[in-house]
VEXTIRO-638841 format. One record per residue (C-alpha): x, z, y. Coordinates in pm, whole numbers. Example, Ala and Ser with C-alpha at 12.3 -4.5 7.8 and 13.67 -1.06 7.14 Angstrom:
% VEXTIRO-638841
<pt px="1230" pz="780" py="-450"/>
<pt px="1367" pz="714" py="-106"/>
END
This chain:
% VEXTIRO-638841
<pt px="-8419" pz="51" py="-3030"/>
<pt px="-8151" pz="-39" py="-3236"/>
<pt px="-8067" pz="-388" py="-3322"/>
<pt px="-7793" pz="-351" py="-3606"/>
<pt px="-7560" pz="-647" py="-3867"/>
<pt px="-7707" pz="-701" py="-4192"/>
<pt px="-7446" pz="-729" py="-4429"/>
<pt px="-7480" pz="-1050" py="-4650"/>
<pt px="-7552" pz="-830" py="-5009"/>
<pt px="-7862" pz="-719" py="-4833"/>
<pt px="-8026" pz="-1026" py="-4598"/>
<pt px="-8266" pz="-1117" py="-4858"/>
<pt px="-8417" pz="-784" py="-4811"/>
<pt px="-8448" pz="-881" py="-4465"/>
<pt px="-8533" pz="-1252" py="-4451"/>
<pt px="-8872" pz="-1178" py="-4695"/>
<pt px="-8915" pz="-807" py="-4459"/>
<pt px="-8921" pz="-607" py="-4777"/>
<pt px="-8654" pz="-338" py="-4655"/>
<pt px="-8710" pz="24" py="-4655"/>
<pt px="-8379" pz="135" py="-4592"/>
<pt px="-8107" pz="52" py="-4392"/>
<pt px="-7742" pz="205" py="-4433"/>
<pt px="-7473" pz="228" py="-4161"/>
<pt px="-7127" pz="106" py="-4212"/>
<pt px="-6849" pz="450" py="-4246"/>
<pt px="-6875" pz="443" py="-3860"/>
<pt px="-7132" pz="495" py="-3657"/>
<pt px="-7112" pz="487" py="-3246"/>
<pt px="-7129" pz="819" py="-3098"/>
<pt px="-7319" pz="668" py="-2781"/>
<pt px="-7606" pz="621" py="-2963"/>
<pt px="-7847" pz="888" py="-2907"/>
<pt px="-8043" pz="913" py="-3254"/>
<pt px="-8300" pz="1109" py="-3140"/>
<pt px="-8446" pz="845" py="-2883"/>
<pt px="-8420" pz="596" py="-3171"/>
<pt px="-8758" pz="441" py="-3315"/>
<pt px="-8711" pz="97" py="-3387"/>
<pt px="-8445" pz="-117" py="-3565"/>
<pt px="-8443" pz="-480" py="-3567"/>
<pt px="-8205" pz="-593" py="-3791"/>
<pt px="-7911" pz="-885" py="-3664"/>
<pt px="-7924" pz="-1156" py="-3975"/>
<pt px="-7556" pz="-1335" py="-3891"/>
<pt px="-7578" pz="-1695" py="-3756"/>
<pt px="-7916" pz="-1625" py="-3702"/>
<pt px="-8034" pz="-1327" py="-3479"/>
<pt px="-8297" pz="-1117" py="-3460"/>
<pt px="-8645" pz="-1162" py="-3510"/>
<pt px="-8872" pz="-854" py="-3721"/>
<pt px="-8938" pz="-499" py="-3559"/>
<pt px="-8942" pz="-225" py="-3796"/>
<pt px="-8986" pz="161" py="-3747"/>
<pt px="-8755" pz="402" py="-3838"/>
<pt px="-8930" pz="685" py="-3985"/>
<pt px="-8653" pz="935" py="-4055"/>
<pt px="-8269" pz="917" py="-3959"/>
<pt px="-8083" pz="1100" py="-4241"/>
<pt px="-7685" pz="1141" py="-4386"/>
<pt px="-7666" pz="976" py="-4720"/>
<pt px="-7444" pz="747" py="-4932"/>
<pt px="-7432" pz="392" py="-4931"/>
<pt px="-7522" pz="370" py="-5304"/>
<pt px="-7719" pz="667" py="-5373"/>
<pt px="-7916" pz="651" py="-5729"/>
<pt px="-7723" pz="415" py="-5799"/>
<pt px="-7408" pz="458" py="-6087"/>
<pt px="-7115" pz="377" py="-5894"/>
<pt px="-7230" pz="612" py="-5638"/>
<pt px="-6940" pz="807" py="-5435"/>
<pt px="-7086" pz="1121" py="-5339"/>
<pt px="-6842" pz="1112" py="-5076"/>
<pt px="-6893" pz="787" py="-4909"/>
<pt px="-7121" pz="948" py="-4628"/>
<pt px="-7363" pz="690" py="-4385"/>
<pt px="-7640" pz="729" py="-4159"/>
<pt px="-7926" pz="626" py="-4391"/>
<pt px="-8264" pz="492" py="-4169"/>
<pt px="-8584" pz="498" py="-4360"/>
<pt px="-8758" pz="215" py="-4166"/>
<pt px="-9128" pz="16" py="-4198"/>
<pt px="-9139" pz="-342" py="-4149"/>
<pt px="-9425" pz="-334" py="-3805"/>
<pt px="-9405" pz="-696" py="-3731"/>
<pt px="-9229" pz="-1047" py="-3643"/>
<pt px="-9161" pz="-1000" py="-3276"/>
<pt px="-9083" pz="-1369" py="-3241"/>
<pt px="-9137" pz="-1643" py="-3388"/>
<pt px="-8801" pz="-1769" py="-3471"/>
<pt px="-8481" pz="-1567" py="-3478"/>
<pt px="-8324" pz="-1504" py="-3125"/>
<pt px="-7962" pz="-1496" py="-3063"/>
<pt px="-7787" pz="-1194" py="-2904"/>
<pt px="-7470" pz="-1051" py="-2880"/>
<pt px="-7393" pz="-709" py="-3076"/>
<pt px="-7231" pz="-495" py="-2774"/>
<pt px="-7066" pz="-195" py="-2993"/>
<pt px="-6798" pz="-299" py="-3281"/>
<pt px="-6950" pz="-656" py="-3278"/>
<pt px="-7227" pz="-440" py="-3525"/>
<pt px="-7435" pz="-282" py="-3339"/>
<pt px="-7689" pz="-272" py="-2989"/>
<pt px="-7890" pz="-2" py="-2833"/>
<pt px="-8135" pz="-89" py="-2590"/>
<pt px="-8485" pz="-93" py="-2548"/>
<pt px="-8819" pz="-275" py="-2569"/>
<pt px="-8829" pz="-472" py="-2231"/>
<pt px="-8445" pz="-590" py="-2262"/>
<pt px="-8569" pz="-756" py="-2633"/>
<pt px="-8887" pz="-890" py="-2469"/>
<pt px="-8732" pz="-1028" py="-2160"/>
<pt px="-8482" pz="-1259" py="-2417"/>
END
């Protein structure tokens, strides 16, 4: 699982559980092992974590693709995720281990919180 920072231009996404994609800042730790990766919660800041979602496909892509101010050469790991469910009731504090940004770790560490 990965448990990741939701930059602020995208929380509303989040908060209502209507996101389908989730983009990586320009760096992305290299001790993350993507192909034992199926779930992302995101980290909402001064809140926590809270909704499980599946990641479908892990993918390179831009930060802004479709979009016009696109740069074809701003390169991210793009998740396609699925919103499964709340997996608590109210947002859970944790502390983001890699950058400050990101966590990997795995179902029983989230459920034992």
């Amino acid at each position: 699982m990965l448990i990741s920072l939701v930059k602020n231009d995208n929380v509303e996404r989040y908060l209502d559980q209507s996101a389908k994609i989730y983009y990586t800042g320009k760096k992305f730790p290299s001790s993350v092992a993507l192909n034992k990766l199926n779930y992302f919660m995101p980290y909402i800041k001064k809140k926590g974590i809270r909704d499980l979602y599946l990641i479908k496909i892990a993918r390179v892509g831009t930060r802004k693709e479709g979009q016009p101010d696109n740069d074809p050469n701003d390169f991210r790991l793009v998740f396609e995720i699925e919103f499964v469910k709340k997996l608590f009731k109210d947002y859970k504090p944790v502390e983001l281990e890699i950058w400050h940004t990101f966590t990997d770790t795995n179902m029983r560490a989230i459920l034992a919180i």
